[in-house]
Each structure stands twice: as structure tokens, then as C-alpha cells.
N, C-alpha and C positions, 0 to 999 in steps of 0.2 A: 889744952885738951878739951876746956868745957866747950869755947868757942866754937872749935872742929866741931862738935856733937850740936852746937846750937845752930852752926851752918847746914848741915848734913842734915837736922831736922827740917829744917826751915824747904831746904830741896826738893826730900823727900815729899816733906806735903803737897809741894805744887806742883810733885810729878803726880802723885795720889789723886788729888783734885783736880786737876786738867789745867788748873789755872793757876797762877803766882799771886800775891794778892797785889789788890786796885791800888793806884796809887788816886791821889785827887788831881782832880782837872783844873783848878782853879790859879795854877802857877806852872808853869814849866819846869817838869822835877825828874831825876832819876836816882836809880839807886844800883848800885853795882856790888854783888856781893861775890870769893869766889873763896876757894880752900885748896890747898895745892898740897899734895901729899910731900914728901924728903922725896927729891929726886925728880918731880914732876916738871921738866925744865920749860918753859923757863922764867917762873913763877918759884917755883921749889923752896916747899915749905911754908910758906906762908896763908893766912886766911886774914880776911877782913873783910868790912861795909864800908863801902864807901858812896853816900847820897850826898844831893845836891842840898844846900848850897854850899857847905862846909868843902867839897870837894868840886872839883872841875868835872862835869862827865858832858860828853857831847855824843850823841845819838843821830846818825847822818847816813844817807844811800846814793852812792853815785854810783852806775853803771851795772846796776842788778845786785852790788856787794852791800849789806848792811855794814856800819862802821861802830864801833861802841870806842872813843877813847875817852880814858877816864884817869887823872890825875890826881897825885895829894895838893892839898891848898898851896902850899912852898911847891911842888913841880917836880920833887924830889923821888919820886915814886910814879908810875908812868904803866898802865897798861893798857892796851890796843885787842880788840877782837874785832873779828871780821868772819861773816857768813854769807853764806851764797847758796841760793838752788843748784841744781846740777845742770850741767848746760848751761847756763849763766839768766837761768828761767827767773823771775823775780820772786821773792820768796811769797809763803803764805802761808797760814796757820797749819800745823803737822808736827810730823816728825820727821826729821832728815840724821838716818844710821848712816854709818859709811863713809862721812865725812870725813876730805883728805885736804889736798893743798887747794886753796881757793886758782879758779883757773882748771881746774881738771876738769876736761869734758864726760868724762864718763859718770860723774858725783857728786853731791854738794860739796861744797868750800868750807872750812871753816881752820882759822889761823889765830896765833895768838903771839905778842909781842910785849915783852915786857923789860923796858930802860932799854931799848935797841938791841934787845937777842929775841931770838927767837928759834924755830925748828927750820931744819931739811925737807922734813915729813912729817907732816901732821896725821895726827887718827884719831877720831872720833866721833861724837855725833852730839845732835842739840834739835829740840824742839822748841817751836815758836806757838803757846798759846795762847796770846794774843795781838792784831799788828790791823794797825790802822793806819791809810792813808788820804791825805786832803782829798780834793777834787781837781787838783793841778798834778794829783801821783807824789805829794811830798808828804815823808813818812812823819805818822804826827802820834802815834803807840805802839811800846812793842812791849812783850812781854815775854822771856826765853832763856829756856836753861840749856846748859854746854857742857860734855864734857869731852876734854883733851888729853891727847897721850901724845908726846914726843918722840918719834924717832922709830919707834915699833908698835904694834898694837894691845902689846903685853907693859907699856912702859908705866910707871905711875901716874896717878891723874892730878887734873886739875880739873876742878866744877866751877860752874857758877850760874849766875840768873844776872838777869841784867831785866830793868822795869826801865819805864820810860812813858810818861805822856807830855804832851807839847804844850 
């Protein structure tokens, strides 16, 4: 229970503030936090942090989808998100409401996979306040919170932030 309220705060503030906080530049580091309500599939039930280097997380963009997969140290635990602009636009700092199945032309994308389940339908939405890319377009910061509903838009959630610099 305290957890849940130390996630939930910790969200809160980086929706409050516009930003998530800075990670350091001087190592390539992320940190994946997320909270998933009883029922929120398919995640359900569970909260945790999971930063590098203790964990596996890799932060990657092929074809306008941002990638976030992030693993326990053993492999044993396994979650994947993925966001997109609508129209498969590449993404940019904002807000993206609306968000359904990555691939939808009419809306941003946003999916979530966890030990190989996942949703039908996805519902949700996620802002990106902050997102840097090299000079070759290779995403080198991101900084973004998400939240997801499976299968209806009334379904329990799942949150999270995900930090990233290169």
C-alpha cells in the first residue's frame, strides 16, 4: 500500500511539474517505474522500479514507435511499452489522450505487454516531457508518463514513467 502511494506520488508530481525528474548524462541509465491496479491486465496488480543497471531496460525507436523493454536481472519478469503519434507522426514532447492500439490511424498508439500477454484494445493516454534525438534522428532522452486500460476505457489502470538518457 505505501509503495502504491510512493508511486502515485512520485507521478503525480511529474504530471504537476511538466517534467519527471533529470536522470544524469554521464552513463547510459533508465528507470522504469509503473503501478497496476487488481485487474489492470496485463500487468494486474503489481507496482515496482525498475532502473539500470540492476535491471535490463532498453529505450529504442524504429519506424515512428518508441520501444521501452525493460526486464528483472534473471529475465524472469518482462515488460514491453510501446508509443506512437497518430498517423504513425514521430513523436514529440506533449500530450497524446486517446491513445488505442499502436497502428491506428485515426490516434496515437500506445501498447503494453507483459511475459507475452497482452490487450485486444488498448485505452489510454501518455505524455512525453522530455525527448531528445542525436543528429542522425537516434533517440538519445525520453522522459514519459502512461496510463493504460485494457480492453475498455472504464477498465482498471496501469501507470507508469519511464526516464531514459543515452
Amino acid at each position: 500500500m505505501v509503495r502504491r502511494m510512493m508511486v502515485a506520488l512520485a507521478m503525480a508530481l511529474a504530471a504537476l511539474s511538466g517534467t519527471a525528474p533529470a536522470l544524469a548524462a554521464a552513463e547510459p541509465s533508465a528507470v522504469f517505474t509503473f503501478d497496476a491496479e487488481p485487474g489492470a491486465h496485463p500487468v494486474d496488480n503489481r507496482s515496482d522500479t525498475w532502473s539500470t543497471p540492476g535491471w535490463e531496460i532498453r529505450v529504442w525507436e524504429h519506424e515512428a514507435v518508441v520501444k521501452v523493454d525493460a526486464a528483472t536481472w534473471s529475465g524472469a519478469d518482462f515488460i514491453r511499452v510501446e508509443l506512437n503519434g497518430p498517423a504513425g507522426a514521430p513523436l514529440a514532447t506533449g500530450s497524446y489522450p486517446g491513445a488505442r492500439n499502436p497502428g491506428d490511424p485515426t490516434s496515437p498508439g500506445l501498447r503494453v505487454i507483459s511475459n507475452g500477454l497482452g490487450c485486444a484494445d488498448h485505452y489510454g493516454e501518455f505524455t512525453i516531457t522530455h525527448l531528445e534525438r542525436d543528429s542522425a534522428g537516434s533517440l538519445t532522452a525520453l522522459e514519459a508518463t502512461f496510463t493504460q486500460r485494457c480492453g475498455t476505457p472504464t477498465a482498471p489502470t496501469l501507470q507508469g514513467i519511464i526516464q531514459f538518457a543515452a
